[in-house]
Z-matrix of the N, CA and C atoms (Angstrom, degrees):
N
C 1 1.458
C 2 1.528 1 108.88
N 3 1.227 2 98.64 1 133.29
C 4 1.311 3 94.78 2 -169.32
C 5 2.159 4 111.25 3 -90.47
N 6 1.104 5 144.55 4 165.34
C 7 1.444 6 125.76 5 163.30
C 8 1.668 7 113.00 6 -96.71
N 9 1.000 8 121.76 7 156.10
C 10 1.018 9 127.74 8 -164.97
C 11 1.463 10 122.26 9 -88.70
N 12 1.884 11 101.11 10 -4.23
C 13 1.225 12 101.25 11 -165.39
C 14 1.808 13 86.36 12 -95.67
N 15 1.119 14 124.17 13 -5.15
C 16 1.740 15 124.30 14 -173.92
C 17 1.177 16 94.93 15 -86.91
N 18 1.171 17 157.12 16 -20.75
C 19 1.486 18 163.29 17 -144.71
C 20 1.687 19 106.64 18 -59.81
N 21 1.204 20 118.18 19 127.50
C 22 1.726 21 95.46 20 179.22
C 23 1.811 22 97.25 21 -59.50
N 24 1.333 23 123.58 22 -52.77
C 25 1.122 24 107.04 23 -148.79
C 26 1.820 25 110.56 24 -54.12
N 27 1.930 26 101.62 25 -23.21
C 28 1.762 27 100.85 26 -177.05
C 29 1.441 28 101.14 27 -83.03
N 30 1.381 29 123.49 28 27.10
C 31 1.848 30 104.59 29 -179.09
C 32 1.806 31 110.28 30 -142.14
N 33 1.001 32 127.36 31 167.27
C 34 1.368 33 117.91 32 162.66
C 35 1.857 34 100.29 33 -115.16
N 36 1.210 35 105.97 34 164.48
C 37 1.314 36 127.53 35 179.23
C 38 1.415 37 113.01 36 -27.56
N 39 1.415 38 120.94 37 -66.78
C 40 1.175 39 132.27 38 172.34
C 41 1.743 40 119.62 39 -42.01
N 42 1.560 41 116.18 40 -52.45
C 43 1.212 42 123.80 41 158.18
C 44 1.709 43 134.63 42 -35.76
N 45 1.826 44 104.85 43 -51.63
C 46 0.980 45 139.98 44 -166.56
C 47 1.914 46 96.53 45 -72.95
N 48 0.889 47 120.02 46 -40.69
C 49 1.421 48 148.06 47 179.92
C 50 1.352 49 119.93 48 -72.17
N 51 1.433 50 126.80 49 -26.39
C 52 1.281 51 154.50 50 172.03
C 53 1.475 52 102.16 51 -81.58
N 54 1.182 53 104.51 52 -50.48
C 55 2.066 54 101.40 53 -161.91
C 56 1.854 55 94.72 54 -87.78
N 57 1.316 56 108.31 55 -37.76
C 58 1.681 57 84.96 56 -173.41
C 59 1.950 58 98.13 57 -67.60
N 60 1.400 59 120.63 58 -27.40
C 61 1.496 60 100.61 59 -176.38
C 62 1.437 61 109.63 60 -68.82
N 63 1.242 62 113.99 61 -33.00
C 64 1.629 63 112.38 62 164.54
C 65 1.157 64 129.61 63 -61.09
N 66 0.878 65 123.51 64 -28.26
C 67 1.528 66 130.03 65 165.83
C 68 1.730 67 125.39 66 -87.98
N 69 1.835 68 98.73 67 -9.77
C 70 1.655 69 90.43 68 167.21
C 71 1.240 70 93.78 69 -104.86
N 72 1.509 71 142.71 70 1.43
C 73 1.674 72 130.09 71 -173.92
C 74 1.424 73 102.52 72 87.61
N 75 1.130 74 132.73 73 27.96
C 76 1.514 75 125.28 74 170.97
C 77 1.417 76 100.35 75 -83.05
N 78 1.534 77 122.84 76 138.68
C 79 1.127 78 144.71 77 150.67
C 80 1.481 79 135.97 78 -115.96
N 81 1.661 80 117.79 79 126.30
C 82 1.465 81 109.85 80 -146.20
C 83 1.163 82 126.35 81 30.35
N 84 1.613 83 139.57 82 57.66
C 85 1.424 84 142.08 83 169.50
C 86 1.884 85 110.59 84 70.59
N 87 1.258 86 91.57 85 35.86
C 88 1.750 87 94.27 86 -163.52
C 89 1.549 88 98.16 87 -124.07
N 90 1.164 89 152.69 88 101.81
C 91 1.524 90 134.06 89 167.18
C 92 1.517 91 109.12 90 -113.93
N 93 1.570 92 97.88 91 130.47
C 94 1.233 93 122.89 92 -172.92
C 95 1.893 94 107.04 93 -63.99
N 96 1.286 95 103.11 94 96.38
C 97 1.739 96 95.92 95 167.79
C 98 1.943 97 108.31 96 76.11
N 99 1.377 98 108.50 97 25.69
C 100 1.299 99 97.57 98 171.23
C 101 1.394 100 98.29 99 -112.80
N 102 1.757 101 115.87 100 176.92
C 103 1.500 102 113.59 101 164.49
C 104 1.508 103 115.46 102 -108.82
N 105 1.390 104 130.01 103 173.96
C 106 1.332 105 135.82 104 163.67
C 107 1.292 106 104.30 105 -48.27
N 108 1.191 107 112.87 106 -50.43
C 109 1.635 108 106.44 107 178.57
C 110 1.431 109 124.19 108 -51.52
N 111 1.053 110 111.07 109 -33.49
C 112 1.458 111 128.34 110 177.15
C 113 1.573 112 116.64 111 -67.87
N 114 1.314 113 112.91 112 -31.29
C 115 1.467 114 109.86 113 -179.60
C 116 1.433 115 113.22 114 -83.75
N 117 1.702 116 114.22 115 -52.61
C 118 0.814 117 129.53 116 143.59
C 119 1.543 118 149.11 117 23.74
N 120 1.766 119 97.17 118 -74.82
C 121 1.204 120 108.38 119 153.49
C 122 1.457 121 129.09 120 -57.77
N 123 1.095 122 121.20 121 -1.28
C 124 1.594 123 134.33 122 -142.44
C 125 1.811 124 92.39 123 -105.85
N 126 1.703 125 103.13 124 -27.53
C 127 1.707 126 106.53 125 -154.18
C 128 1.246 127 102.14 126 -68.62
N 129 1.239 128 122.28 127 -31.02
C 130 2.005 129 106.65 128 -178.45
C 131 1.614 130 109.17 129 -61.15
N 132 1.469 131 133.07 130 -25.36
C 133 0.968 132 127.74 131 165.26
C 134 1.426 133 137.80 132 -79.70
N 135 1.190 134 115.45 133 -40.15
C 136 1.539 135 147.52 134 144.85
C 137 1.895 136 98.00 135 -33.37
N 138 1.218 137 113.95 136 -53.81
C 139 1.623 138 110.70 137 -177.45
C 140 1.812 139 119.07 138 -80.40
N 141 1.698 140 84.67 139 -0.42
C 142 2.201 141 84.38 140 -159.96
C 143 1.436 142 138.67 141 71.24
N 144 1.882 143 93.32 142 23.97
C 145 1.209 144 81.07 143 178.46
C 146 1.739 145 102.15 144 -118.30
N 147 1.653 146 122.56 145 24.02
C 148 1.288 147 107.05 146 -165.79
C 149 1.617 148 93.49 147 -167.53
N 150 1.366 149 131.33 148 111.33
C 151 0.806 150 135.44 149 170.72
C 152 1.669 151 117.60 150 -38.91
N 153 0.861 152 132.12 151 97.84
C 154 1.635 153 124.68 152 158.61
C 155 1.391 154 159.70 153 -46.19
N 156 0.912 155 153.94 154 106.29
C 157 1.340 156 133.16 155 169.85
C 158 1.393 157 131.48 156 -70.96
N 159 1.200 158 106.43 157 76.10
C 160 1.955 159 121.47 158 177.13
C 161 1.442 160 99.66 159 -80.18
N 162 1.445 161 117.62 160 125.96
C 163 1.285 162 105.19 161 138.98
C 164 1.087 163 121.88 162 -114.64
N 165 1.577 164 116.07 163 161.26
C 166 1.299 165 122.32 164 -169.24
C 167 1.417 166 102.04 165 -132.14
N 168 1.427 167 122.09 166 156.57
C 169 1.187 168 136.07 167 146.96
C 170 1.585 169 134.17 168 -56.28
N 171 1.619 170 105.89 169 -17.17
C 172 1.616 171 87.61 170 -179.21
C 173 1.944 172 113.79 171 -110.86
């Protein structure tokens, strides 16, 4: 299930960009033990063009 508040249409770029680093553990542009590849995958959503599957904790 997805929440509605992650929705591209409920977020702008900047937002969208915030929750996938929150949800991979990036801190200040730093992630502990992930790869480029890993974020990466994230950019069609991060850009608005592809719904995602983030999960989050809150």
């Amino acid at each position: 299930m997805i929440k509605e508040d992650i929705l591209i249409k409920n977020t702008i770029r900047e937002q969208r960009e915030q929750i996938v680093n929150d949800a991979l553990g990036i801190v200040d542009g730093l992630c502990d033990g992930c790869s480029q590849g890993i974020i990466s995958m994230y950019d069609a959503y991060i850009d608005g063009l592809k719904e995602g599957s983030v999960t989050t904790n809150g």
